[in-house]
C-alpha atoms as a printed R data frame, in Angstrom:
    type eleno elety resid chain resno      x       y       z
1   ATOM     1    CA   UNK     A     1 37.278 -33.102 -36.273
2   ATOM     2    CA   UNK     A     2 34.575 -30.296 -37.056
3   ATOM     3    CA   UNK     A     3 31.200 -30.137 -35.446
4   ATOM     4    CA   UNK     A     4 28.275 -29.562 -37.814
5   ATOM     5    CA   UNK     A     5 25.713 -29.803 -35.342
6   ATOM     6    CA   UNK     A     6 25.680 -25.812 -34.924
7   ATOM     7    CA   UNK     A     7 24.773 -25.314 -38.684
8   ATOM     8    CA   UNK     A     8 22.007 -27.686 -38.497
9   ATOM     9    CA   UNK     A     9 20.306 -26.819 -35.339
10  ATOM    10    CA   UNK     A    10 20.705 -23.279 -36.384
11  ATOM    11    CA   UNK     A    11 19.438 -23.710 -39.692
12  ATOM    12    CA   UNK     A    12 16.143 -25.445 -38.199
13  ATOM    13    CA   UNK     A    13 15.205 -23.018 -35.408
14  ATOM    14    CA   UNK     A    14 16.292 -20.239 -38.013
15  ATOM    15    CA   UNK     A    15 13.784 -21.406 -40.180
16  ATOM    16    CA   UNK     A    16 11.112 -22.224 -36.918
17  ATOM    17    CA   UNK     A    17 11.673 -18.909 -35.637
18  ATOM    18    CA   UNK     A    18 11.649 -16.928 -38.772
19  ATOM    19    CA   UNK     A    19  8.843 -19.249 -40.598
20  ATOM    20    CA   UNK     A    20 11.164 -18.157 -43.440
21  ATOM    21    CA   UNK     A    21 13.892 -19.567 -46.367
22  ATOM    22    CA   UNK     A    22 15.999 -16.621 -44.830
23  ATOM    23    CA   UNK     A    23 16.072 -17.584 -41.046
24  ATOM    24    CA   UNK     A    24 17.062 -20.636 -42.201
25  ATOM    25    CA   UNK     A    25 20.126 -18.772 -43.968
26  ATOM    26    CA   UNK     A    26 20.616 -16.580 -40.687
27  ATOM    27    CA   UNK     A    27 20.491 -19.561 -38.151
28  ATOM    28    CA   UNK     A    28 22.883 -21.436 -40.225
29  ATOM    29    CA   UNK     A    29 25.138 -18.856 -40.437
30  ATOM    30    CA   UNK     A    30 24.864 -18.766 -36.678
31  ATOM    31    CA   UNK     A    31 25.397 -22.328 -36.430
32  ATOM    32    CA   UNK     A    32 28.379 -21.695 -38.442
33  ATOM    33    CA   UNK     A    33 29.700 -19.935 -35.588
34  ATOM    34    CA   UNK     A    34 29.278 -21.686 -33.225
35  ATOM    35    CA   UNK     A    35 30.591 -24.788 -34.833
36  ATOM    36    CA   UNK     A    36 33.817 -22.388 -35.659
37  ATOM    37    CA   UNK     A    37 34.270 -21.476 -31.942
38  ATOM    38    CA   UNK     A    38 33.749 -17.789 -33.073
39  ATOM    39    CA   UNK     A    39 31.833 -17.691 -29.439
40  ATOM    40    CA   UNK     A    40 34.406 -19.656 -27.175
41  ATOM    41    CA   UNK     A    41 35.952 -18.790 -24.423
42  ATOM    42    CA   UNK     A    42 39.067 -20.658 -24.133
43  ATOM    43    CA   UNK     A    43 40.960 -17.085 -24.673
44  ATOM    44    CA   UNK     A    44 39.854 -16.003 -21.536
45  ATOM    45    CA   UNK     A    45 40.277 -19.178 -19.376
46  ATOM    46    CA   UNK     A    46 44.259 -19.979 -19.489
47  ATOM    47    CA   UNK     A    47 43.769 -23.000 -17.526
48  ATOM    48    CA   UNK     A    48 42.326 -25.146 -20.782
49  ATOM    49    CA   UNK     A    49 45.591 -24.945 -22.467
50  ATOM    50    CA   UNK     A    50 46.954 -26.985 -19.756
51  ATOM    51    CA   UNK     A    51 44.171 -29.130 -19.519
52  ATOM    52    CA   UNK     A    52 43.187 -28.257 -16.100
53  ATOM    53    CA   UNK     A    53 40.113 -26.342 -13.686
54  ATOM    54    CA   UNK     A    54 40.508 -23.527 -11.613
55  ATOM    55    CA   UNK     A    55 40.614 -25.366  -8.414
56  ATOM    56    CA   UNK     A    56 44.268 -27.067  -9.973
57  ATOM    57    CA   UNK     A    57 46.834 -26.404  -7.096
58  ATOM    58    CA   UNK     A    58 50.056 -24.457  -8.009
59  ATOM    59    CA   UNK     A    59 52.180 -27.407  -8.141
60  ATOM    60    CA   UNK     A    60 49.783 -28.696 -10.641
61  ATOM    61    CA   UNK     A    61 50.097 -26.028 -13.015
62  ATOM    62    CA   UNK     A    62 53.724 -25.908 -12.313
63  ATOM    63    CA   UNK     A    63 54.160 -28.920 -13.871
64  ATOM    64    CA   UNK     A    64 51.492 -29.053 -16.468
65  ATOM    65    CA   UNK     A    65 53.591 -25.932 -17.592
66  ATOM    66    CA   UNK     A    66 57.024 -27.857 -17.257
67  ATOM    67    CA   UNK     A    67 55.808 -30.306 -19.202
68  ATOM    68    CA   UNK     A    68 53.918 -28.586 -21.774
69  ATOM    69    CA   UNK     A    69 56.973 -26.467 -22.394
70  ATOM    70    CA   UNK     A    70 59.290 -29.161 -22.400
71  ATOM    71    CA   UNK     A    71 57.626 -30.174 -25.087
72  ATOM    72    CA   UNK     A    72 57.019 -27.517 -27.467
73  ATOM    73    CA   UNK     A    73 59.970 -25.673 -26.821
74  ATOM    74    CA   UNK     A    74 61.646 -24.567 -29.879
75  ATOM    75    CA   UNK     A    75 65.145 -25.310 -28.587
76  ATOM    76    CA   UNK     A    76 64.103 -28.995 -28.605
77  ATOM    77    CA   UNK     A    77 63.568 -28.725 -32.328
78  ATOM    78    CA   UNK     A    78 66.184 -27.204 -33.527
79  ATOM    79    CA   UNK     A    79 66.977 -29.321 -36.881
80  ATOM    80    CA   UNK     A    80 63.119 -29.471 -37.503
81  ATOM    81    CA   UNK     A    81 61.400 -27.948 -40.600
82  ATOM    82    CA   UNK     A    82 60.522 -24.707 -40.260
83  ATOM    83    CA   UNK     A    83 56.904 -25.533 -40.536
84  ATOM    84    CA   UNK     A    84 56.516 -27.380 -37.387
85  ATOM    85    CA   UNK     A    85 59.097 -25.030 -35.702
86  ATOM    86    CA   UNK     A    86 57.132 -22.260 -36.592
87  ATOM    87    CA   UNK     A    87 53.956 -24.517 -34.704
88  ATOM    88    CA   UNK     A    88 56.479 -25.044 -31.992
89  ATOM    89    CA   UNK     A    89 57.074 -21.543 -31.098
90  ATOM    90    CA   UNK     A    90 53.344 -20.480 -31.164
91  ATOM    91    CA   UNK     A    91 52.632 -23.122 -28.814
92  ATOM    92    CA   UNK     A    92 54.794 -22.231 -26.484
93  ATOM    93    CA   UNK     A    93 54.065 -18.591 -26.753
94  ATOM    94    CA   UNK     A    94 50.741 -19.767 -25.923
95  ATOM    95    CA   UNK     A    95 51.745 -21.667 -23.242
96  ATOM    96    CA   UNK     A    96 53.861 -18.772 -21.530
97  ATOM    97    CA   UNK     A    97 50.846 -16.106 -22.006
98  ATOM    98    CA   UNK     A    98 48.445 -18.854 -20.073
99  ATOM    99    CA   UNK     A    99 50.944 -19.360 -17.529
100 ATOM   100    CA   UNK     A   100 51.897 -15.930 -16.682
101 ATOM   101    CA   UNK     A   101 47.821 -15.412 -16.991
102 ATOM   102    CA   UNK     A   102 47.478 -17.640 -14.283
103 ATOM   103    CA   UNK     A   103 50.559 -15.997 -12.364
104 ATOM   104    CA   UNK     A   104 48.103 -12.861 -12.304
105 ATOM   105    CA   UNK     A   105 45.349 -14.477 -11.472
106 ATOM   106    CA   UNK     A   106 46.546 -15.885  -8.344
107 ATOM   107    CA   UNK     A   107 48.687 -13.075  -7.318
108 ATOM   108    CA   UNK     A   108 44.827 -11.072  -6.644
């Protein structure tokens, strides 16, 4: 699902701000950003791909990892199409980058 919210609100205190047609253009192309996660900052926090906080113990993310990667492993579909393999082994190069991220992170 999309969020629009970001293009509105951005559109109306574009306009507010501005008191003009084209801060209306700016704030909505703001809000367009927003709503498009151009801002987030899930890349830098590797414990959302696991759906867990910082404070997560290391068995935790142990096995959030063991059973993330269980699951997206591309072993595990092997006589898949190549489409969702191709998914499959993003994921879980996603997965190993957040883990190994977190390996770092608690090694400090």
């Amino acid at each position: 699902m999309t969020r629009w919210y970001g293009k509105l609100l951005g559109f109306i205190a574009g306009w507010l701000l501005m008191r003009h047609p084209v801060g209306g253009l700016i704030g909505l192309l703001v809000g367009h950003a927003f709503d498009s996660d151009w801002f987030s900052l899930s890349r830098d926090n590797p414990y959302r791909v696991f759906n867990l906080t910082s404070d997560a113990s290391d068995a935790e993310v142990d096995q959030a990892y063991r059973r993330l990667i269980s699951q997206y492993h591309p072993d595990k579909l092997a006589g898949a199409a190549p489409e969702l393999r191709a998914q499959a082994e993003a994921k879980a190069r996603e997965i190993n980058a957040a883990y190994d991220r977190i390996q770092k992170l608690r090694k400090r």
